[in-house]
C-alpha positions as CSV (number, residue, x, y, z in Angstrom):
1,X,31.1,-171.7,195.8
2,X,31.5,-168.4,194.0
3,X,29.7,-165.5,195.2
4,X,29.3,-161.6,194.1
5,X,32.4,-160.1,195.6
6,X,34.3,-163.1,194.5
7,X,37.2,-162.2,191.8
8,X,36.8,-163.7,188.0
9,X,39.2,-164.1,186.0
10,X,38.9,-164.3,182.1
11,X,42.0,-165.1,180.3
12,X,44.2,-162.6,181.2
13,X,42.0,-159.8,183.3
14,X,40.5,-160.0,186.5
15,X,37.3,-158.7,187.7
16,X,37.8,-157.6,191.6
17,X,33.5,-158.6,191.9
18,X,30.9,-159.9,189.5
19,X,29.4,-156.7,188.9
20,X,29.3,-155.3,186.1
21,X,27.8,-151.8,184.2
22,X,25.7,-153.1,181.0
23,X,26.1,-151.1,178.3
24,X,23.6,-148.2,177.7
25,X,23.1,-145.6,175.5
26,X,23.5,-142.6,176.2
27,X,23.1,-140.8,172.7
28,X,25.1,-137.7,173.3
29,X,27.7,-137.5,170.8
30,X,28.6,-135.9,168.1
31,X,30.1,-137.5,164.6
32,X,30.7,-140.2,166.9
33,X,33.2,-138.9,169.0
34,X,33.4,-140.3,173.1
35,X,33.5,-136.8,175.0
36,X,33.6,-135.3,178.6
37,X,29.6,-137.2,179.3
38,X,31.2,-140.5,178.7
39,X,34.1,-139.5,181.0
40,X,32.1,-138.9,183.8
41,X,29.4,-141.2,183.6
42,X,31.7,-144.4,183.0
43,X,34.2,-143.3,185.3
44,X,31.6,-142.5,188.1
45,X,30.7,-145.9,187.8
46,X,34.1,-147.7,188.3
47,X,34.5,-144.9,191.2
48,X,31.3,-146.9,192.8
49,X,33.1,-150.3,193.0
50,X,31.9,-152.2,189.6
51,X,34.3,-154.7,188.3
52,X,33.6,-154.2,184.6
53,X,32.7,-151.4,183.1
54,X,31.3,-151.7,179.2
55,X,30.7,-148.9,177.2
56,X,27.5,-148.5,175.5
57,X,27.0,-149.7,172.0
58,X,29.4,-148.7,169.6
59,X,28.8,-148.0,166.2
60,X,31.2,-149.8,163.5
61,X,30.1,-147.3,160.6
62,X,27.9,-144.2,160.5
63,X,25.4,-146.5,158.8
64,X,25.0,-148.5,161.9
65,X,24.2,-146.1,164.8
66,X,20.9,-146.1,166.6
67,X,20.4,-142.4,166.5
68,X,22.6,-139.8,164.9
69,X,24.1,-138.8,168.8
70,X,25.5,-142.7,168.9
71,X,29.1,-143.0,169.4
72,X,30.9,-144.6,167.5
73,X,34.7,-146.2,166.1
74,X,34.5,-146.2,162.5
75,X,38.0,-144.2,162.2
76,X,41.0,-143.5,163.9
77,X,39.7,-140.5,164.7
78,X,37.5,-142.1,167.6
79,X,40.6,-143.7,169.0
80,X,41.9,-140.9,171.0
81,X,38.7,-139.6,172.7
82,X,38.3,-143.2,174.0
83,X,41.5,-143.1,176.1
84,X,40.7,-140.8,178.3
85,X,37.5,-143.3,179.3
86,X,39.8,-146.3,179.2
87,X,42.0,-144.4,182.1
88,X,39.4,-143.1,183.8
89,X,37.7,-146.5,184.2
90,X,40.9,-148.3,184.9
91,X,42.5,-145.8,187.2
92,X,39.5,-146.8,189.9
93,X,39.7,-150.1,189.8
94,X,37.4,-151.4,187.3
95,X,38.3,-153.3,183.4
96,X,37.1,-150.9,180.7
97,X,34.6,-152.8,178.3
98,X,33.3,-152.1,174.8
99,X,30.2,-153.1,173.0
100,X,30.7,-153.0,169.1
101,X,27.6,-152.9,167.3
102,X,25.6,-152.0,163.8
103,X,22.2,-151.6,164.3
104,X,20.6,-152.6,160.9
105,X,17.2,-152.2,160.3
106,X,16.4,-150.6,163.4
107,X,18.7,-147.6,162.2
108,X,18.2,-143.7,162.0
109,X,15.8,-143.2,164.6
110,X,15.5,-140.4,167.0
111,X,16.7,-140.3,170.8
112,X,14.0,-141.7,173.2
113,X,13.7,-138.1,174.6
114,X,13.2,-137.2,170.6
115,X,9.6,-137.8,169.4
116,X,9.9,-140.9,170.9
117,X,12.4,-142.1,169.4
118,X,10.4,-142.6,166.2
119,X,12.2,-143.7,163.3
120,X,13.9,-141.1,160.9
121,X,13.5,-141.9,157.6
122,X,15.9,-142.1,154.7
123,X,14.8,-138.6,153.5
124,X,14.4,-136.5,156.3
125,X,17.2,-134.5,157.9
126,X,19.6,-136.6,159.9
127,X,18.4,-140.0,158.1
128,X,19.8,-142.5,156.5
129,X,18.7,-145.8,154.0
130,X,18.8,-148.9,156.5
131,X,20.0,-152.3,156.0
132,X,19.1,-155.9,157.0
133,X,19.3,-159.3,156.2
134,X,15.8,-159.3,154.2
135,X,13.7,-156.7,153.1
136,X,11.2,-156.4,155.9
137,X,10.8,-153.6,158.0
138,X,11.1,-154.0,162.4
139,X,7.0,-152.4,161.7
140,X,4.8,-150.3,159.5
141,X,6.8,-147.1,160.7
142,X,10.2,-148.0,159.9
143,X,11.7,-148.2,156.4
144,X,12.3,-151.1,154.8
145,X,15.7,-152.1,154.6
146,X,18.1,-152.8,152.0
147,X,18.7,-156.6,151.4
148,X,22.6,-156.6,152.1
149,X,24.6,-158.7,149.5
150,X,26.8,-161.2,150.5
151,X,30.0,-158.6,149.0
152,X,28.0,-156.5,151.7
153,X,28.2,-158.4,154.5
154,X,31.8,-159.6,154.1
155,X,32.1,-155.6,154.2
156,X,30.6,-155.4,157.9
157,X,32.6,-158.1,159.5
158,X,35.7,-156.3,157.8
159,X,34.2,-153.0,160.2
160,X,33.7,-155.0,163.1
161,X,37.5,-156.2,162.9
162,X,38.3,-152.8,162.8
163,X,36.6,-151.4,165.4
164,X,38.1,-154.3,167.6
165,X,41.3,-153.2,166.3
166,X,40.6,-149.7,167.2
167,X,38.9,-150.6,170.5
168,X,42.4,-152.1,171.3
169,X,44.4,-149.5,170.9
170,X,41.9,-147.6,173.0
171,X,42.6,-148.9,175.8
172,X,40.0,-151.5,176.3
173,X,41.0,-154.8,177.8
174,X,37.3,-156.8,177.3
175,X,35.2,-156.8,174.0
176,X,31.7,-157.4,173.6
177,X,30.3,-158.0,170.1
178,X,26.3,-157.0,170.5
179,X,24.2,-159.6,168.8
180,X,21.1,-158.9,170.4
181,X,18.1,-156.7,170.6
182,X,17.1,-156.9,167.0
183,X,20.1,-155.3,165.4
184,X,22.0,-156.7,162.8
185,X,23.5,-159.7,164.1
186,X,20.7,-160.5,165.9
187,X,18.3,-160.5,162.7
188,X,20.3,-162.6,160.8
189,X,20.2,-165.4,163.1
190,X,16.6,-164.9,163.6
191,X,14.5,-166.7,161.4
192,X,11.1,-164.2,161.6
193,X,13.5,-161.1,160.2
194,X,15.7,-163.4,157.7
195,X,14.4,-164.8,155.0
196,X,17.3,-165.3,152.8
197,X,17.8,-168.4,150.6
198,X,21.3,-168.1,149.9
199,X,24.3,-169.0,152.9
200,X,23.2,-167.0,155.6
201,X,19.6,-167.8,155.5
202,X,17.5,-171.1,155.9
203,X,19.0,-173.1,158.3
204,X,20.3,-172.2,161.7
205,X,23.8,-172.9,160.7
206,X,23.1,-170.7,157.9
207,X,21.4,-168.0,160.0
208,X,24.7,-168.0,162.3
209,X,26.8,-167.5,160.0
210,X,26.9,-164.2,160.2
211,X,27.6,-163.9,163.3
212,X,30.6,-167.0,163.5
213,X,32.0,-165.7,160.8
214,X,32.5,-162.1,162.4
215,X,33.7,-163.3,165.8
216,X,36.6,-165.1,163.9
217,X,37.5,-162.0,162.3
218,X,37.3,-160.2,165.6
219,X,39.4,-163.0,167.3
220,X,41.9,-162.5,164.4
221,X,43.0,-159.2,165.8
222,X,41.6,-159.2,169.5
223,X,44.6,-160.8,171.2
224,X,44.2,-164.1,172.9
225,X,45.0,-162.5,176.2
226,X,42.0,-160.7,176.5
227,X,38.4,-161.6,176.4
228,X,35.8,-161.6,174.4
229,X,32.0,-161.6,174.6
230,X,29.2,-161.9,172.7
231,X,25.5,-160.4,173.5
232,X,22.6,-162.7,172.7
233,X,18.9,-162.4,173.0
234,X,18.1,-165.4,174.0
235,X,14.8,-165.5,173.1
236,X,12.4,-163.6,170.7
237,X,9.6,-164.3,172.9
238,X,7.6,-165.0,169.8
239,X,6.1,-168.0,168.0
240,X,8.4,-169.6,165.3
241,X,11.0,-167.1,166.6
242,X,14.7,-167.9,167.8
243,X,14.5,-170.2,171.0
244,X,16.6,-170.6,174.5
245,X,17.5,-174.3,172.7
246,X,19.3,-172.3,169.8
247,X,20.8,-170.1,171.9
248,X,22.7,-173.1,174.0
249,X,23.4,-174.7,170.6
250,X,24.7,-171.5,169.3
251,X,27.2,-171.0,172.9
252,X,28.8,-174.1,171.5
253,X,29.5,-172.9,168.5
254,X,31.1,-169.5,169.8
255,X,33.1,-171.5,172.4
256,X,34.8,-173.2,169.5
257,X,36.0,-169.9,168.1
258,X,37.4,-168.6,171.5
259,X,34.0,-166.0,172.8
260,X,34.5,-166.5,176.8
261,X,31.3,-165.6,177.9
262,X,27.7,-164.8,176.7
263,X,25.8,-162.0,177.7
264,X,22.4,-163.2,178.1
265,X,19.4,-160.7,177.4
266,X,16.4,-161.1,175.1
267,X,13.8,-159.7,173.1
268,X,13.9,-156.5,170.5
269,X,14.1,-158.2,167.4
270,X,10.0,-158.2,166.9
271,X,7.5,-155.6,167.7
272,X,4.6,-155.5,169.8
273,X,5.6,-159.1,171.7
274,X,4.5,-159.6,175.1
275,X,7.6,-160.2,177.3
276,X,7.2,-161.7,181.0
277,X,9.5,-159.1,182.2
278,X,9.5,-159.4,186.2
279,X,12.5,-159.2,188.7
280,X,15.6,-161.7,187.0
281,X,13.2,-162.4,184.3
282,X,16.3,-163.3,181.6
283,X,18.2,-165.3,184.3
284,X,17.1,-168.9,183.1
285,X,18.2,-167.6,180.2
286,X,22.0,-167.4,181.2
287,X,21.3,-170.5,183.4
288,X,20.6,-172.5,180.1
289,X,23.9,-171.1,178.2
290,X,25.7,-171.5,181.5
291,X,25.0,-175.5,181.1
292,X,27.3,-175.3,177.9
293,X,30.6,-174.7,180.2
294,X,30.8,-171.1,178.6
295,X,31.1,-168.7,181.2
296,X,27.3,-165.7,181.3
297,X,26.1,-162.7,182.3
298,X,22.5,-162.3,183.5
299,X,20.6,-159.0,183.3
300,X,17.6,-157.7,183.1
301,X,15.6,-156.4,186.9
302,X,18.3,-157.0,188.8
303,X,18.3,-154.2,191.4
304,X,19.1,-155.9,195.1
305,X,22.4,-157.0,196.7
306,X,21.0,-160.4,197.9
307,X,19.0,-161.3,194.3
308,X,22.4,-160.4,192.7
309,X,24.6,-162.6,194.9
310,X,22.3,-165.8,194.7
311,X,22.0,-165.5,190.9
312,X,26.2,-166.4,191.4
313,X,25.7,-169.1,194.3
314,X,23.1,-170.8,192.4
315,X,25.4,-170.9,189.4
316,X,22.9,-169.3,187.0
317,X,26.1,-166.7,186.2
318,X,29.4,-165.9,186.6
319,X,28.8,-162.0,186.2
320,X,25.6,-159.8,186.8
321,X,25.3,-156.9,184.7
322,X,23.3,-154.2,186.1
323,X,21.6,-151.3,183.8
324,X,19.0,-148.7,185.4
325,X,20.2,-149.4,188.2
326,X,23.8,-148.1,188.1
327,X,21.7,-145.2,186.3
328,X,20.0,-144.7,189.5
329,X,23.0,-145.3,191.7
330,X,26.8,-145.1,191.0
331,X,27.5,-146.5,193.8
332,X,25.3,-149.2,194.1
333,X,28.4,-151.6,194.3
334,X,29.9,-150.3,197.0
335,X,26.3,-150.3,198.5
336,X,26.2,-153.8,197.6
337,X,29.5,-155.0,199.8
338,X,28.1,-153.4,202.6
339,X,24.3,-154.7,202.6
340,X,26.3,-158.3,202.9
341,X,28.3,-157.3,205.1
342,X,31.9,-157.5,203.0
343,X,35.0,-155.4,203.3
344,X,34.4,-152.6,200.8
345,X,36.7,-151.2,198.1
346,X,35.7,-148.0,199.0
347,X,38.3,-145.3,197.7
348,X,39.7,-143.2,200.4
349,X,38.5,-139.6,199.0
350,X,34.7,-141.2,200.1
351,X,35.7,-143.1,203.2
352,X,34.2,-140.8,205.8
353,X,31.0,-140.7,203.8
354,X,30.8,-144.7,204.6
């Protein structure tokens, strides 16, 4: 029976635990660019004994980023700032992830710390017109975004390829395309934000499409060796929404175009829905996916060593990603080996603090 400290591996890399950093936004960037913040905070973590380490979501073009302090890899540019995460993760002990991402219609807002991170809109300093798989807006105070053509959309999945490309020569040895949370992918697949009529509309093989067709570009340069991940929300949590049932159909779909593991979170793609949140709340998620044969992450409240651990005996994941909590503690891996009593990978600048 696996169990938290347990090595995975995927393909080619190995994980020395199931723990793993989610991807967060940190929104402190400039044009883009990775600088000495992401350094630090990234490479703190793999300092505290995570296994994987994913960057937070990375915009494919300008057009695409949350807020304008998003980083991003939408030219070569971004390449070389990234390497000095990649080693900084990897030199202690932990395999340096990437979440590529365009945000869509739930673009060109401000920072959370901002005004509340209220949308900016097209006209206002610092914004920019949206786009989205339909012309309806996430709610009355965002813009309504431009209905992307299909010319349009064959444009994106050409980005994402490139960003995977460009995420490769980073450094990064574990890819993670985000399809959740209301962004793009997400609200193509979702039926209450896509209304199209045309091929990537209608139907839920149609409402995928989107999404299959940009892992296969991905795939196309992402080596074989190496894995790849997509994030899902699992659920809208609202009625005539995207379902838990959809999102084990659509694991079997990605499994057929080489994605190793879904990361299984939920939610953000419609405003104002109540969500059940509690302590492991999106782990039956991942335990659904998981009965596909694909390999999940679970997430959402996880925050103790023992919760964590069963959530891998029971077989509800193979990885747990934590969020606020490695915000709250670096080191909460490390932490974590020795509240269940396991020999530590504690490195030797920090053993006489242990």
């Amino acid at each position: 029976m696996a169990h938290l400290f347990e090595p995975l591996t995927v393909r080619s890399i190995t994980l020395r635990n199931r723990i793993g950093v989610s991807p967060m936004c940190m929104y402190s960037y400039k044009d883009g660019l990775s600088n000495d913040w992401q350094v630090v905070h990234l490479g703190a973590r793999a300092v505290g004994g995570a296994g994987l380490v994913i960057s937070e979501a990375t915009a494919v073009e300008p057009r695409g980023r949350i807020t304008p302090h998003d980083v991003g890899i939408w030219s070569d540019a971004h390449i070389e700032p990234f390497t000095r995460v990649t080693r900084a993760i990897k030199s202690n002990g932990a395999v340096p992830g990437i979440q590529i991402a365009h945000a869509g219609r739930k673009a060109s807002t401000n920072r959370p710390w901002d005004h509340n991170g209220s949308p900016i809109q097209p006209d206002e300093p610092d914004g920019w017109p949206v786009a989205g798989p339909s012309p309806i807006a996430f709610n009355d105070d965002y813009p309504v975004p431009h209905e992307l053509s299909v010319e349009e959309i064959h444009a994106i999945q050409n980005l994402f390829r490139d960003g995977a490309r460009r995420a490769l020569t980073a450094g990064f040895e574990w890819l993670e395309i985000h399809a959740a949370h209301g962004y793009l992918l997400h609200s193509f697949y979702s039926p209450l934000s896509n209304h199209r009529t045309d091929d990537y509309g209608g139907s839920f093989e149609n409402r995928i499409r989107f999404l299959m067709e940009t892992v296969k570009m991905i795939r196309s340069v992402w080596p074989e060796k190496l894995p790849l991940a997509v994030r899902i929300s699992g659920t809208d949590w609202a009625e005539g929404g995207w379902t838990v049932e959809e999102s084990v159909e659509l694991a079997r779909h990605l499994m057929k175009e080489g994605v190793d593991l879904v990361d299984c979170s939920s939610g953000g793609g419609v405003s104002g829905v109540h969500i059940p949140t509690g302590p492991g709340y999106q782990v039956p998620i991942s335990e659904a996916v998981r009965s596909t044969g694909i390999l999940t992450a679970a997430v959402g409240l996880i925050t103790n060593p023992e919760q964590a651990d069963a959530i891998i005996r029971s077989g509800q994941a193979d990885i747990v990603l934590l969020g606020r909590e490695m915000l709250r503690n670096p080191y909460w891996p490390l932490q974590a080996y020795r509240s269940l009593k396991q020999p530590a990978p504690i490195p030797s600048q920090y053993l006489r603090a242990f």
